[in-house]
N, CA, C and O of each residue as an XYZ file, in Angstrom:
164
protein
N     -12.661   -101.911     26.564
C     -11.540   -101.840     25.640
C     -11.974   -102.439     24.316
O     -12.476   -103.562     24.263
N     -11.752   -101.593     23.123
C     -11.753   -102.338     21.927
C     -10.679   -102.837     21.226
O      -9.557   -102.373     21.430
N     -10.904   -103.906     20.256
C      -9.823   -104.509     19.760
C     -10.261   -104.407     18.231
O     -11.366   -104.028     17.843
N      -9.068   -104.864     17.341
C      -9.422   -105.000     15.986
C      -8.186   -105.400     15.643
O      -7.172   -105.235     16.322
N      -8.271   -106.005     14.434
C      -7.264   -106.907     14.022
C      -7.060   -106.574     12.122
O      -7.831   -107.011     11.267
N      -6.601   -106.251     12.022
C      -6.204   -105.882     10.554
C      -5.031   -106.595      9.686
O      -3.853   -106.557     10.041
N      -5.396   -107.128      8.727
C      -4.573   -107.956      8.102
C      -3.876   -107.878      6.749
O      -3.902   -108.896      6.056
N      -3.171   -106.644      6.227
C      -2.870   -106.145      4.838
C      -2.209   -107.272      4.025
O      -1.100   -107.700      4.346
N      -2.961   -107.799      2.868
C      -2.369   -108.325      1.959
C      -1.730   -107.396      0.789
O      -2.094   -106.558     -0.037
N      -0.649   -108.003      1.189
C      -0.133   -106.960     -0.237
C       0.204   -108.015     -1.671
O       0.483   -109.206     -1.809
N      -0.036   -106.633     -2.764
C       0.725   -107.075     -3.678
C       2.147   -107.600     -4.031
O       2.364   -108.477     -4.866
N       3.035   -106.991     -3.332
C       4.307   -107.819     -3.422
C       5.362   -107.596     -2.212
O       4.874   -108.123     -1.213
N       6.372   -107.131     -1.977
C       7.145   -107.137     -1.182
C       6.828   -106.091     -0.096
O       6.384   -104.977     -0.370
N       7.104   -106.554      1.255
C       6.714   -105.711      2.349
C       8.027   -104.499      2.196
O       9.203   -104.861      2.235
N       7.557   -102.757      1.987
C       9.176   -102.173      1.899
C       9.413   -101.783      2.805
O      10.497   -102.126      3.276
N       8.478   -100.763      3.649
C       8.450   -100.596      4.919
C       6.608   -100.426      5.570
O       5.553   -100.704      5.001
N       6.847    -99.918      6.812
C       5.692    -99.331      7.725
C       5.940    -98.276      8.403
O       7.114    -97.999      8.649
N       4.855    -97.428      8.872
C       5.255    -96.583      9.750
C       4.245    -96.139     10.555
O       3.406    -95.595      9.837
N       3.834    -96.106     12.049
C       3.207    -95.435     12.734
C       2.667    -93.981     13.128
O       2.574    -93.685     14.319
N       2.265    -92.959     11.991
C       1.910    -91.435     12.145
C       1.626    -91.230     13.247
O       2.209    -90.196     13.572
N       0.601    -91.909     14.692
C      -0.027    -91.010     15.521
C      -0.535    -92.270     15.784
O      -0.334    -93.267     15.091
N      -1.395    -92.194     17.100
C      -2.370    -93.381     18.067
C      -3.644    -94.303     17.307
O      -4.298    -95.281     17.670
N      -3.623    -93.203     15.701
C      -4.980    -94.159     15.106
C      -4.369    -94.172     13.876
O      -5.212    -94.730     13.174
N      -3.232    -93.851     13.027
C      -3.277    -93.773     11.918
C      -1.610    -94.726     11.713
O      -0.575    -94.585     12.364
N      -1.874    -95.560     10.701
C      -0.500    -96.705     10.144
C      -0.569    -96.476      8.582
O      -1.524    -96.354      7.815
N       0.535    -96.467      8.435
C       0.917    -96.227      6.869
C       2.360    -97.818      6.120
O       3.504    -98.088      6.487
N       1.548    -98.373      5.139
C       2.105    -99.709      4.724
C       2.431    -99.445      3.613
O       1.408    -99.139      3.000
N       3.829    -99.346      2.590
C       4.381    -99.337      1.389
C       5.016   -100.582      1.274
O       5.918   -101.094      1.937
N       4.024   -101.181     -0.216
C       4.335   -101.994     -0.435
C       5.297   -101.830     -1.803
O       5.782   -100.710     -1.966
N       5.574   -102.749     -2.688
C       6.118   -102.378     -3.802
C       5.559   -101.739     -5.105
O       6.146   -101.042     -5.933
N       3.819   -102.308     -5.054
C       2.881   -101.846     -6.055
C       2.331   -100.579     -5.345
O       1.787    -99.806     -6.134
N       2.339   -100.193     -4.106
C       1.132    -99.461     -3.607
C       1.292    -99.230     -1.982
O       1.649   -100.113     -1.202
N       0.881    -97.548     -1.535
C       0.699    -97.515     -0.217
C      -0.765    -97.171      0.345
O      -1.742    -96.522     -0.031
N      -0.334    -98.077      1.617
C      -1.725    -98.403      2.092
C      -1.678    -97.588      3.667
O      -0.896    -97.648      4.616
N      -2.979    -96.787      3.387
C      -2.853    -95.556      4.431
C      -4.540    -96.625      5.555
O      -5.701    -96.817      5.192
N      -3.712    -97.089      7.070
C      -5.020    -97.467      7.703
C      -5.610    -95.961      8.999
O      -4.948    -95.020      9.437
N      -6.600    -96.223      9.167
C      -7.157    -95.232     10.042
C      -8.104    -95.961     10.926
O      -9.212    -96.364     10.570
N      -7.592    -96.097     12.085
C      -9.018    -96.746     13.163
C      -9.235    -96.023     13.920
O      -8.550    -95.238     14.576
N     -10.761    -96.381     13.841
C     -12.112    -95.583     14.473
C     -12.592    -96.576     15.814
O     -12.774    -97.794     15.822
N     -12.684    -95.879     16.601
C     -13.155    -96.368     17.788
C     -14.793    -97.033     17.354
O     -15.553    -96.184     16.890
N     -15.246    -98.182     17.453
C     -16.762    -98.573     17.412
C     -17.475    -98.051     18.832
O     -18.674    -98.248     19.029
């Protein structure tokens, strides 16, 4: 089993999140959205 730990600093207020699918998270912050994608090592 792999693990990983991801830690988004944002620029300012958390607005929302959302879960697309089993590898892909999407983070809107107030300045900016932050699209993650994990890859199996």
């Amino acid at each position: 089993m792999h693990r990983s730990l991801a830690e988004p600093r944002l620029d300012s207020d958390l607005v929302d999140c959302a879960r697309l699918d089993n590898d892909r998270l999407v983070v809107v912050g107030g300045q900016a959205v932050y699209w993650f994608h994990w890859l199996p090592s």
